[in-house]
N, C-alpha and C positions, 0 to 999 in steps of 0.2 A: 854506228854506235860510238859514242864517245863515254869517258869516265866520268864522272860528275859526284862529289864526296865520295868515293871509294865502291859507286857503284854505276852498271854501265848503263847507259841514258840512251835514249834515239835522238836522236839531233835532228831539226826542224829545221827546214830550207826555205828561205822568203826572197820573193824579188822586187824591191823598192824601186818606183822610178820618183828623181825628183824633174820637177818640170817649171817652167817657167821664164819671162824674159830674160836677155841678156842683163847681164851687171847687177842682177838680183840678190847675187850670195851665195847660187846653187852650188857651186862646186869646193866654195868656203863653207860651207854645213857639211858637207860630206868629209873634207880635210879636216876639221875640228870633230868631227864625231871618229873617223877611222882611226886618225893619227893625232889626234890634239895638238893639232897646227894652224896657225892662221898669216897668212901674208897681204900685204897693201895692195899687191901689186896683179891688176886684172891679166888675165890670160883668156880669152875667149875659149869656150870649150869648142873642138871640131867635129861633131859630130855625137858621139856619144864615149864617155871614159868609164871602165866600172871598175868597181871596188868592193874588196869584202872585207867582213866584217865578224868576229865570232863572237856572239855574247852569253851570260849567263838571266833570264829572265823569272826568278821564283824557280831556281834550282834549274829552269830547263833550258837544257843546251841549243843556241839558237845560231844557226847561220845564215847571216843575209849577205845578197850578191845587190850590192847596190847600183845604181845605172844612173850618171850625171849626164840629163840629158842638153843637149846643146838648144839656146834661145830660139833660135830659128830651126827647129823642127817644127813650129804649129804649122808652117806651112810645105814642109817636108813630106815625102810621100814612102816616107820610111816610117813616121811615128807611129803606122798599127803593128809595126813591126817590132818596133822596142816596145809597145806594150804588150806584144803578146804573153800571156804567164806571170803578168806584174801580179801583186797578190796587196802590194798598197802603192799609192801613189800620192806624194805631196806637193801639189801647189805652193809654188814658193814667191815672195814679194817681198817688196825691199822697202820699209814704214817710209821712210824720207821720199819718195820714185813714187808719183801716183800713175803714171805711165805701167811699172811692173803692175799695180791694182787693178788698174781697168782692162787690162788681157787678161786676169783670170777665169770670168767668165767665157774666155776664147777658150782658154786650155782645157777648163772643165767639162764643156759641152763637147770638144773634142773627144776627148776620153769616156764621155759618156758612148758618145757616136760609137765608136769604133769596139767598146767592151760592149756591149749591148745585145750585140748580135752575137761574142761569144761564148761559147761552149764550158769553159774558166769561169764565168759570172762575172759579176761588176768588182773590181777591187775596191779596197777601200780607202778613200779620198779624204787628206786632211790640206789644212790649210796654214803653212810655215810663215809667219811675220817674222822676217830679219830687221836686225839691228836694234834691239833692243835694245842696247846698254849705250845709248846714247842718251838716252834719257836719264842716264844717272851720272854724265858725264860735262854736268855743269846745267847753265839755263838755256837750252837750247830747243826748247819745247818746236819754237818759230820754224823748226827742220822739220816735223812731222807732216809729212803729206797727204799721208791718209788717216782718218780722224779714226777713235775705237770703233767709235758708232757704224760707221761703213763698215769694217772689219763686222764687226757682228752680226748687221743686218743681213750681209752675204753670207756668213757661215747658216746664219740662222734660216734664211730662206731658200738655201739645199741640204741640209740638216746633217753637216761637216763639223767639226771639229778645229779649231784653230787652238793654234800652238807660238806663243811669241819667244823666240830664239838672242841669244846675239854670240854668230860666228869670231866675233871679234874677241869675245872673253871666253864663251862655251858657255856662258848663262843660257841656262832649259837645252841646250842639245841631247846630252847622254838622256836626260829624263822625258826628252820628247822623243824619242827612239825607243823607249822603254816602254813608252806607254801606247806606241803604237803594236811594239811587238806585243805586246800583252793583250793587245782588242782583236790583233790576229790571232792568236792564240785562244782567247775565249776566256780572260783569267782575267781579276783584276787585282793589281800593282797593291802588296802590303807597305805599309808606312813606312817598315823598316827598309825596303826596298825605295820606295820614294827617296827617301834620305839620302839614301847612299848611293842616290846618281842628281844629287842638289851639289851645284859648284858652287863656293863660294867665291866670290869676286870679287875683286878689291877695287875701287876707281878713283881717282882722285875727287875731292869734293870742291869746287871754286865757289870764292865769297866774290862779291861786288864793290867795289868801295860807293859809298854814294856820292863823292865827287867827282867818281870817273867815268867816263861815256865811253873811254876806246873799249872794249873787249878786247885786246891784246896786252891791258895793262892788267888783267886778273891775274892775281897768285894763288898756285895749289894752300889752302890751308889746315887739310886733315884730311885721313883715308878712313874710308868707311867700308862697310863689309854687306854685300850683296847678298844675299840666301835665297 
């Protein structure tokens, strides 16, 4: 039982796995949502690292034990083991990496495999697109390795949920955590609850000069505001 406005609440316990290839993001969505941090600098997960997390979702007290699973567990013979009791589980991929893209169908058929048969039920399976906010980070379109269209047809043809992130600013993290714990929950996310888990993000805007071809010679010319 926890407090919650002056009165005492049951607290709700979820076990998130995120999954997906190496250099995907997966451990920078977990640091940007637990701890609102982000670093450049890759560390390979060993294994499995977890972390928790206490939120408040539509008043209800919500505690998740989150589980950053390492790249190379699809072929690990531990993975039905970190999903035992998961209660959601996110597919994570990296927009620029169409390498991360085309194993999700590995990760997912996994996961189906091995909940299928248990006792728990199926968790529920969404689908995290990182790096988002690279697209607002000048004309860089020519980065994007996997087009929407893919993104969608795959959500749409196992009837998942996709959620476009960027670990690097925290654009959609707290509000894609919010909206999963709310579909666990069985409630859905009021406006004003929306709102107040929207980061606004600031990034710099770059103009072109049209005489110049380097891309090294662009200057920042204005900051814009992300919502």
């Amino acid at each position: 039982m926890v407090l919650v406005d002056g009165e005492f609440s049951e607290e709700k316990q979820y076990k998130i796995l995120i999954v997906g290839e190496p250099a995907c993001g997966k451990s920078s969505l977990v640091l940007r949502y637990c701890h609102d941090e982000f670093s450049r600098q890759y560390y390979p997960t060993g294994g499995v690292d977890v972390f928790l997390k206490r939120t408040l979702v539509e008043a209800q007290s919500v505690r998740l034990v989150i589980w950053d699973i390492s790249g190379n567990a699809l072929s690990s013979t531990l993975l039905d083991k970190y999903l035992y009791g998961a209660h959601a589980v996110l597919l994570t991929f990296d927009i620029t990496n169409s390498t991360s893209f085309v194993a999700l169908p590995a990760w997912y058929n996994a996961v189906l495999n091995i909940t299928s048969s248990s006792s728990l039920g199926r968790p529920l399976i969404s689908v995290i697109a990182n790096k988002l906010s690279l697209f607002f980070l000048g004309d860089i379109e020519h980065q994007r390795a996997v087009p929407l269209d893919k993104q969608r047809k795959f959500v749409n043809e196992n009837r998942l949920f996709l959620h476009s992130v960027s670990t690097r600013t925290g654009d959609n993290v707290a509000l894609t955590f919010q909206r999963i714990i709310a579909s666990l929950l069985g409630i859905k996310l009021s406006k004003l609850e929306i709102e107040a888990n929207q980061k606004v993000v600031k990034a710099e805007v770059f103009v072109s000069h049209p005489h110049q071809h380097n891309t090294s010679t662009q200057t920042p010319s204005s900051i814009c505001t992300i919502q």
